[in-house]
N, C-alpha and C positions, 0 to 999 in steps of 0.2 A: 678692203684695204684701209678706210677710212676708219673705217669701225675697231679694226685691228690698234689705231694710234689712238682714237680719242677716246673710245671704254678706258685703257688704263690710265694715260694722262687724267683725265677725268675723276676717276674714283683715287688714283695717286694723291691728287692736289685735296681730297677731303681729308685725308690721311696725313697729310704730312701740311694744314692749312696754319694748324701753331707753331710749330718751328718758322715755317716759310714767314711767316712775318713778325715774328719776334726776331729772325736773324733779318731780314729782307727790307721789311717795312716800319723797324724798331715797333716797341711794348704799345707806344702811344697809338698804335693803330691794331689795337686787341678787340676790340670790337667790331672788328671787320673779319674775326677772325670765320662766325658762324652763315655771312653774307657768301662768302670767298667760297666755303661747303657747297651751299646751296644754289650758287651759280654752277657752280665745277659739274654739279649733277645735268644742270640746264644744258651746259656744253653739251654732258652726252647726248643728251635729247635732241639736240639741235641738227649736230655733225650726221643722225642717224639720216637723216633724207637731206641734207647739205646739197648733194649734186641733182635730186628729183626735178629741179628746175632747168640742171641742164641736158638730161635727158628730153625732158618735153622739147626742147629746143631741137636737139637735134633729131628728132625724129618729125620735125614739124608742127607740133602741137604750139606753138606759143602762149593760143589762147588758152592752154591748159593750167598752161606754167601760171600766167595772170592773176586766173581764178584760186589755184591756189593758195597765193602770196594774198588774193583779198579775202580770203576764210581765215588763212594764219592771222593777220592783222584784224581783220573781224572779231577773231575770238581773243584775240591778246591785251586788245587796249582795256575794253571794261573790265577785264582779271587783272589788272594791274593798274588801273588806276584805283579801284577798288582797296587792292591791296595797300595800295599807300597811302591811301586814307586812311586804312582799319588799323594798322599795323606800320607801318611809314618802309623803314631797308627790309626788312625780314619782310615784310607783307609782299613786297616789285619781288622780290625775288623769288619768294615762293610763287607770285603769280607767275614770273618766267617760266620755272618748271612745272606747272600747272598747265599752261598753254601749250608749251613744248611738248607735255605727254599728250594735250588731245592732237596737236598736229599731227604728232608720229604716229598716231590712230589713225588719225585721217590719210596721213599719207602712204601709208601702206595698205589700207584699201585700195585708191587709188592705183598704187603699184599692180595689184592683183587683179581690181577691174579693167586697167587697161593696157595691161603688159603682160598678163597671165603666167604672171610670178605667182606660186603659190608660197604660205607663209609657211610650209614643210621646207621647201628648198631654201626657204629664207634662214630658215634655221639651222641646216647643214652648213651651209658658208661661215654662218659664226660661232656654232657651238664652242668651237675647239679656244675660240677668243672672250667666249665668256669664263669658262671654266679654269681658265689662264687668268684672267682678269681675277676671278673668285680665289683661286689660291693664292694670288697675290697680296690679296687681303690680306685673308686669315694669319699668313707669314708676317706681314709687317704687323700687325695689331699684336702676334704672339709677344715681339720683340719692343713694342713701344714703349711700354713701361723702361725697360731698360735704356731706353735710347733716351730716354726723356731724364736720369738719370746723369744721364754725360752730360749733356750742354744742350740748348738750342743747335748749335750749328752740327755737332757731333747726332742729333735727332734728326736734323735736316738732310745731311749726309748719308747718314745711313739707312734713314727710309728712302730717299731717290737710288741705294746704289741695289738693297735689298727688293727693292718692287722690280727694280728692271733685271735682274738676275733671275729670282724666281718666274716673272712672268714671260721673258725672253726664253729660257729655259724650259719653262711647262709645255709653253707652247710650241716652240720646236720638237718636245717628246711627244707631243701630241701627234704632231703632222706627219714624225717619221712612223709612230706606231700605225699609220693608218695609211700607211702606204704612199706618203710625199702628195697630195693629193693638188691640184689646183687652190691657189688661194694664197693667201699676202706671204704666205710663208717663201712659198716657191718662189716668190715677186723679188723676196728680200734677196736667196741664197741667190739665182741668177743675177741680180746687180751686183751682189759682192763678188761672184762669180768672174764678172765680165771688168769689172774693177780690178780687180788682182790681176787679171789677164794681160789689163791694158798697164798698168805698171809695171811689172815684169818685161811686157812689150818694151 
């Protein structure tokens, strides 16, 4: 479910990172535009094991949870400090997503060594969000030039309306061709579900 909101947020905001501050954060802050990219990917990386800490929790691991958080912070500080040494914004940030991929390494061993989640079934729950995620691209990048044409704000506009179309869209065809399956989909149509019920009510 998480993964379902922050893959396209995520890859969205690399896509749409020059409009969004050229209308957002005015021109003077165009240099910000290639940090904004590369953090956006970091998010993804992040949100991928975002609650693995509260899982340890609730199963009574705390000291798992711990050790975790002192391997991610182990491997993060000398990549970025490093980085902004070498390289100063562009350097912290590619170390962010540096760090963030080995965590998500790490932490999905973890997931597999000690919850015997295999990474096959890890990938059933999100295919159908990635390839949603990937045609959402492809569609907004088709149309960028042209959007880019109108205006900053008419780019800005229209890549937030065209990513969530397409990727809402894909992804619901996805879920229905495959028989309504468990998973963020069903998550959503039951809330709307239960929403319209209760207003109608």
């Amino acid at each position: 479910m998480i993964l379902s909101l922050s893959i396209p947020a995520g890859l969205g905001m690399m896509l749409i990172a020059d409009p969004f501050v050229m209308v957002i954060l005015t021109p003077e802050f165009a240099a910000a535009i290639p940090v904004i990219q590369i953090l956006a990917l970091y998010g993804i990386l992040s949100t991928g094991l975002g609650n693995l800490h509260g899982v340890y929790m609730a199963v009574g691991q705390a000291s798992r949870s711990a050790y975790f958080a002192f391997v991610e912070t182990g491997v993060r500080l000398p990549i970025l400090v490093a980085g902004i040494v070498y390289w100063g914004m562009i350097g912290a940030a590619w170390a962010m997503v540096i760090s963030g991929a080995i965590s998500l390494v790490y932490g999905l061993w973890l997931i597999v060594r000690h919850f015997g989640v295999s990474l096959p079934a890890i990938g059933l729950n999100i295919w159908r969000v990635l390839l949603s995620a990937g045609v959402m691209v492809v569609c907004v990048q088709l149309v960028a030039d042209l959007l880019k044409e109108l205006g900053p704000i008419w780019h800005l506009a229209g890549g937030v309306i065209i990513g969530l179309v397409v990727y809402g869209g894909t992804l619901m065809l996805l879920w229905r061709l495959m028989g309504c399956p468990m998973g963020p989909e069903r998550t959503l149509v039951e809330w709307l579900s239960a929403r319209t019920k209760a207003g109608i009510g």
